[in-house]
N, C-alpha and C positions, 0 to 999 in steps of 0.2 A: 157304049157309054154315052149319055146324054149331058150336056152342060148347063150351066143355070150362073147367073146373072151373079155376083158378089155385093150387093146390094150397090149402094152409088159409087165403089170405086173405080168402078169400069172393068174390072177384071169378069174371067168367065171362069168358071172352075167346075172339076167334074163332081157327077153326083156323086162318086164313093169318094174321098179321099183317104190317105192313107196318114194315121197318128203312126209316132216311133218311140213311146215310152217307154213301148216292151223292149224295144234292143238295149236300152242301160239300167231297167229298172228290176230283171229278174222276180216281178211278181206276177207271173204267170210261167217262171220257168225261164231260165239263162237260153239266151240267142247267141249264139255266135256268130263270129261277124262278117264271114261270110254268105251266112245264110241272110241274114239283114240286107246285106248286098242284093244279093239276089232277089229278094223282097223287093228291093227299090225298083230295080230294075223289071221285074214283073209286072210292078204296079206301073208303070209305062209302057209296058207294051200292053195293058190289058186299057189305057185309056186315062187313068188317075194322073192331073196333072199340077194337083194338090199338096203339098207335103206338109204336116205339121209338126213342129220340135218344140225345145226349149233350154236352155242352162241346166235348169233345174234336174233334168235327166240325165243323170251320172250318178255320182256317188261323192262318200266325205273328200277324198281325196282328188276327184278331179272332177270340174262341171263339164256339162255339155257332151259325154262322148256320143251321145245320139248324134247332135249335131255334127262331131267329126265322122261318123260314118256317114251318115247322110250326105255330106258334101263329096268325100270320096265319091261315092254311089252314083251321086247327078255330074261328075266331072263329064262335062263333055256336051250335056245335056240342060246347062241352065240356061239358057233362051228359049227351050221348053216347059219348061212347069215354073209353079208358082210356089215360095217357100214362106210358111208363115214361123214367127220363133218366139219367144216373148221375154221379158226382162221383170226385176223385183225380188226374185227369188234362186238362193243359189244352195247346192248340197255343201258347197268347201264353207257356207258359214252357217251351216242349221239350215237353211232353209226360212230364214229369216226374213221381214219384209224392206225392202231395199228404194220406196218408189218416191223417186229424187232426180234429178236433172245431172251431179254425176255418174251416180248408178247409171242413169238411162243410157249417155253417151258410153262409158268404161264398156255397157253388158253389148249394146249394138257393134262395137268397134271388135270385142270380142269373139260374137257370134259369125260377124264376116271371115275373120281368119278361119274358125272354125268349120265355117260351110264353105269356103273358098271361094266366097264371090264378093262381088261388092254391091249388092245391095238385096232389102230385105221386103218382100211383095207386103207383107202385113207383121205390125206389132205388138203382140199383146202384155195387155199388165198382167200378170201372172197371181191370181187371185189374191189380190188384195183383200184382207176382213174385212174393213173397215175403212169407211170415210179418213178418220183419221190417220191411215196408215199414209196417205198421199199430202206429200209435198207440192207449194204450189209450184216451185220454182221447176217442175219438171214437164209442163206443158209449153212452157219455153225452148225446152231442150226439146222437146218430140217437135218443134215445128221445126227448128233449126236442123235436125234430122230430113226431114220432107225436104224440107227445100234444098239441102246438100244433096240429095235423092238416094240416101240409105235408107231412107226408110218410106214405102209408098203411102201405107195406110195404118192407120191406130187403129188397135182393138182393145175389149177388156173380156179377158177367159175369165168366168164370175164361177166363184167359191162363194161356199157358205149365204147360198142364192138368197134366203129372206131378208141377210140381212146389209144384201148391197147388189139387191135387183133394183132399186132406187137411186142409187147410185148411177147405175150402166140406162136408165132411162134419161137422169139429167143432161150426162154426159150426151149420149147418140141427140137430145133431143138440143143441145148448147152445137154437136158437129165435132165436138171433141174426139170423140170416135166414129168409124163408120164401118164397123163389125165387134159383133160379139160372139165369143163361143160358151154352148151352156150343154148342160147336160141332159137328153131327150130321150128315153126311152119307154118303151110296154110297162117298165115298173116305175119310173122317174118321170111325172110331166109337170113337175111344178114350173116347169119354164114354157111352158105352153102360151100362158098370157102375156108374157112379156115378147115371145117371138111374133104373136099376132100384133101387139101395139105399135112395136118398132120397125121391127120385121115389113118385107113386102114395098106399101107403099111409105111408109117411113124411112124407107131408103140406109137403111140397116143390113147387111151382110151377117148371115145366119149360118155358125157354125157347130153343127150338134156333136156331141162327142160321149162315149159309155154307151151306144146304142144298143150293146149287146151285154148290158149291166151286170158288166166286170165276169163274163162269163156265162153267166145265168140263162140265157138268151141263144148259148151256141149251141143248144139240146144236146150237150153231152153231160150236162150235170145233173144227178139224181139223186133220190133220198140218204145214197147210202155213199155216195162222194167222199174222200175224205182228204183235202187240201192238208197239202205239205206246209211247214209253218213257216216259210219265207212268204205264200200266196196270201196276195190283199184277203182273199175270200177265208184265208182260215180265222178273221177276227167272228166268223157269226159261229152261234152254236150252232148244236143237233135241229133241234126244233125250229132253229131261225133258218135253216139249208132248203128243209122238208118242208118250212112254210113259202119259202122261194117257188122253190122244182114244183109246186101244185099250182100256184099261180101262173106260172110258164105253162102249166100243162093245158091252159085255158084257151089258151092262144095257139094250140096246133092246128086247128080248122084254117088259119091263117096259109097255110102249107097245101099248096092247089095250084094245079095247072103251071104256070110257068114262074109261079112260086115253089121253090124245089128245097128246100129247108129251112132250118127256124132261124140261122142267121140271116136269107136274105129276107123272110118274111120279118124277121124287128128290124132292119135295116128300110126297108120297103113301106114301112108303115112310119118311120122318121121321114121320110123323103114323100111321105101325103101329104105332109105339111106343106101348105103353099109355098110359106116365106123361109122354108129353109132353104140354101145356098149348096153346102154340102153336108155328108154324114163322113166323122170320121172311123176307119177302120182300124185296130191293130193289129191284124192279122202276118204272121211271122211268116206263111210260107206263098206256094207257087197256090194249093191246093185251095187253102183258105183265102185268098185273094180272088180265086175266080169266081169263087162263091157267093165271096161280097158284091165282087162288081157286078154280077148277073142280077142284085138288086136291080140298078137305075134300068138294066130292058126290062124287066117285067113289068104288068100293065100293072097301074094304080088298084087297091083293094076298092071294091066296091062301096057306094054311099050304107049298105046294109051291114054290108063286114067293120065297117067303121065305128059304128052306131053299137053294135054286139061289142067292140074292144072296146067301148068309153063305158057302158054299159055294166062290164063284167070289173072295170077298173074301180067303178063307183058304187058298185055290190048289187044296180040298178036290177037284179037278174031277169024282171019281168019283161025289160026292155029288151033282154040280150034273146 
């Protein structure tokens, strides 16, 4: 496992990290909770010293149970890794946007019991829509945060990217923040310009996340696939599966040498990006963890393989 810089927080964090969505969100299939356990605990000895949660991963009835397995899972081992978790959004009220000064303090004060620590390495808004969804009186409350030292560093996890990527540049570019996490993969790079802007020497902490888009990417889905209807992936039709799985199918030459399957090849090709920080993984078991993390040793795609994926993305195909 190789480590990389967290943009100016001074944290180091590993190339793969590991998200925990899947342990409360059953849309790729119910985890139990010892397997998640054992997840965690994998993902530490294989090098992941990353961990990313939130409230909002649970259900109507209780937030946060990712969070409470998660802390379970690190007992023992929090002066080891680093935990990011985020506030605004919770399932016990819809899912509704929350981003206020005492939101912020209620959801932080929360998440501590919940991970069983006392304090939180980074904080994200929890995709906010909208400018307007934010109070001002809540950047008050996030410094008085920092300086109690619940809370190390701000971030904003950006939804609904065109219309509050502007947003997350004001902010990083005001210091308000000093990481952002976005969504980066083979089929997704609308956030490509914004990781180069801020990202890198803008001193911006880069956290990519869906690198393996929502499945599509783990070369086990095919034309004739057919997603149970709890899976995020049953909302596309027939023709939208089968316009997926051929596009995936473009990018198996990615798959070479000490690139050894399609999750570390999309994995692998998130992590060329200069200014990204880490990639996150969801992967639920011992098997799918090693596979991720064998991304960060493999050597970088070449400046040709590079050129051929932006290429084939852009329909360029004469370039590819």
């Amino acid at each position: 496992m190789r480590y990389r810089k967290l943009g100016r927080t001074g944290m180091k964090v590993s190339e793969v990290s590991l998200g925990t969505w899947s342990f409360a969100s059953g849309a790729y299939g119910d985890v139990a909770e010892k397997d998640a356990l054992d997840a965690i605990s994998g993902a530490i000895e294989l090098g992941i010293n990353f961990f990313d949660t939130a409230p909002l991963y649970g259900n109507a009835e209780q937030d946060g149970i990712s969070e409470i397995i998660l802390g379970k899972g690190l007992q023992g081992r929090r002066d080891d890794v680093l935990i990011s978790t985020k506030f605004g959004r919770n399932p016990t009220e819809g899912c509704l946007p929350n981003f206020h000064a005492q939101r912020a303090r209620e959801s932080v004060e929360a998440s501590l019991r919940r991970l069983r620590t006392d304090r939180l390495d980074v904080l994200f808004f929890h995709s906010p829509f909208s400018a307007d969804e934010i109070h001002d009186d809540v950047w008050e409350a996030l410094a008085a945060l920092k300086k109690d030292g619940k809370v190390r560093a701000v971030g904003h996890s950006i939804s609904m990217f065109q219309n509050t990527q502007g947003m997350a540049r004001d902010w990083a570019s005001d210091r308000k923040i000093d990481v952002i996490q976005v969504v980066l993969s083979l089929l997704n790079r609308e956030s490509a310009p914004l990781i180069a802007d801020i990202g890198g020497e803008g001193g911006v902490g880069v956290v990519a996340r869906e690198a393996l888009a929502n499945g599509f990417l783990s070369g086990t889905v095919t034309r004739d696939t057919v997603f149970p209807p709890n899976n995020l992936n049953s909302r596309y039709r027939r023709d939208e599966v089968a316009e997926r799985v051929d596009y995936v199918d473009q990018y198996r030459y990615l798959v070479r040498g000490d690139v050894r399957s399609m999750p570390q090849a999309a994995l692998r090709w998130v992590l060329d990006h200069p200014h990204v920080s880490t990639v996150l993984t969801g992967a639920r078991n011992q098997a799918e963890l090693a596979d991720c993390v064998a991304a960060s040793d493999a050597a970088g795609f070449t400046a040709a393989e590079l050129r051929k994926a932006e290429a084939l993305h852009s329909g360029d195909y004469s370039a590819a």
